[in-house]
N, C-alpha and C positions, 0 to 999 in steps of 0.2 A: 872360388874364394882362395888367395894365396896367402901365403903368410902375411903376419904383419911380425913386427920384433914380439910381441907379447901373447902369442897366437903359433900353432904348427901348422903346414900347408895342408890341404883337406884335397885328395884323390877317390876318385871311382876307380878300384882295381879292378882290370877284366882277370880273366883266366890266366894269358898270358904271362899279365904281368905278377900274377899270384904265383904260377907256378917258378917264372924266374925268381921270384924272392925266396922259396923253398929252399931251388938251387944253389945261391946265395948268390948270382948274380951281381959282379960289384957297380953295373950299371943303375942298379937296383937301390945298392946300398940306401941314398938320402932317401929315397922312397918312403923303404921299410921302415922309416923312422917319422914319415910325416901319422898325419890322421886317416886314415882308408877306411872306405866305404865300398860294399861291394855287396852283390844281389845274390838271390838262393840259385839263381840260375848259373853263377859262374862257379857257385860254391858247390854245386852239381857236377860242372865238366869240373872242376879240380879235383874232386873223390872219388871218379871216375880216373880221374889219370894216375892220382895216387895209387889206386885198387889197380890199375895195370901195368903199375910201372915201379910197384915196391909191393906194399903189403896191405892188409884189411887194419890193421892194428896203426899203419901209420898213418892210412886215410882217416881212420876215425879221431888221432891223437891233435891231428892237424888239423883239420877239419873244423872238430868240438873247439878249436882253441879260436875261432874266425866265428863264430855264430853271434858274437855283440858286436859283431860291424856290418852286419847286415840290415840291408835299406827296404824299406818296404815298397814294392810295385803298384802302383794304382795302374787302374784299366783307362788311365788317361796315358799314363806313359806306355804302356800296351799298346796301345792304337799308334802312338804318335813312332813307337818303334817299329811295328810292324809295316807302316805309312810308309818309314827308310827302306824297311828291306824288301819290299814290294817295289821301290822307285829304282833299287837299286838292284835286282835281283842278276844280273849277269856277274854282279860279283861275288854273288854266293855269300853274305855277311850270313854271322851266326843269328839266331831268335836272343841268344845270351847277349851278345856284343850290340845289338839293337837295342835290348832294352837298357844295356849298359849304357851306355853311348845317350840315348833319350832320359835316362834317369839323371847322368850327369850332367844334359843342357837345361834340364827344366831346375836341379840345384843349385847351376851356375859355380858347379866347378868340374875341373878339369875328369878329364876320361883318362886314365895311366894303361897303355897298350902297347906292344911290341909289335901287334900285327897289323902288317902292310896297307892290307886292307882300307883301314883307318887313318894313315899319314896323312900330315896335311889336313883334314878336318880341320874346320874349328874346334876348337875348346878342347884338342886332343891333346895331349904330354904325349911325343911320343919316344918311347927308350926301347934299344935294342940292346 
């Protein structure tokens, strides 16, 4: 689903793309201003990264501030992710970015990632 004039554009943010909005990445910028949606899985590797790459206090500030855009996982998109990364296993996709990626084709909107991985997909945005 992308904008329309009286509406914001509605992203699945993986990991990547989380952690580059953190950083303020100005590729980012429109991004960080649309509607994002993003799973407990990615919201996992980002409090992990925060917890090794800053402090406990900023993972949880950040973190706690991202838990009302989180999307809920059915064991339909489960399957249908791990379907991917079982088809596609020589390139090592994440369990997170699968279900990412399967959550955002079954809502019919876009997947927001930075990683390679991913390029080219369908229904990928992708920003470096």
């Amino acid at each position: 689903m992308r904008s329309t004039e009286n509406s914001k554009a509605v992203f699945l943010a993986d990991t990547y793309a989380l952690i580059e909005m953190f950083k303020g990445n100005a590729q980012y910028e429109e991004h960080s201003r649309a509607l994002l949606v993003t799973t407990v899985f990615h919201l996992a590797e980002l409090y992990y990264y925060l917890l090794r790459e800053h402090t406990r206090e900023i993972a949880n500030k950040y973190c706690s501030s991202l838990t009302d855009i989180l999307a809920p996982v059915t064991l339909n998109v489960i399957a249908v992710a791990m379907h991917l990364r079982l088809a596609n296993k020589e390139q090592r996709l994440s369990y997170a970015d699968c279900v990412g990626y399967a959550l955002a084709q079954e809502q019919g909107i876009p997947f927001l990632t930075g990683d390679v991985q991913f390029e080219g997909r369908p229904g990928v945005e992708f920003v470096r």
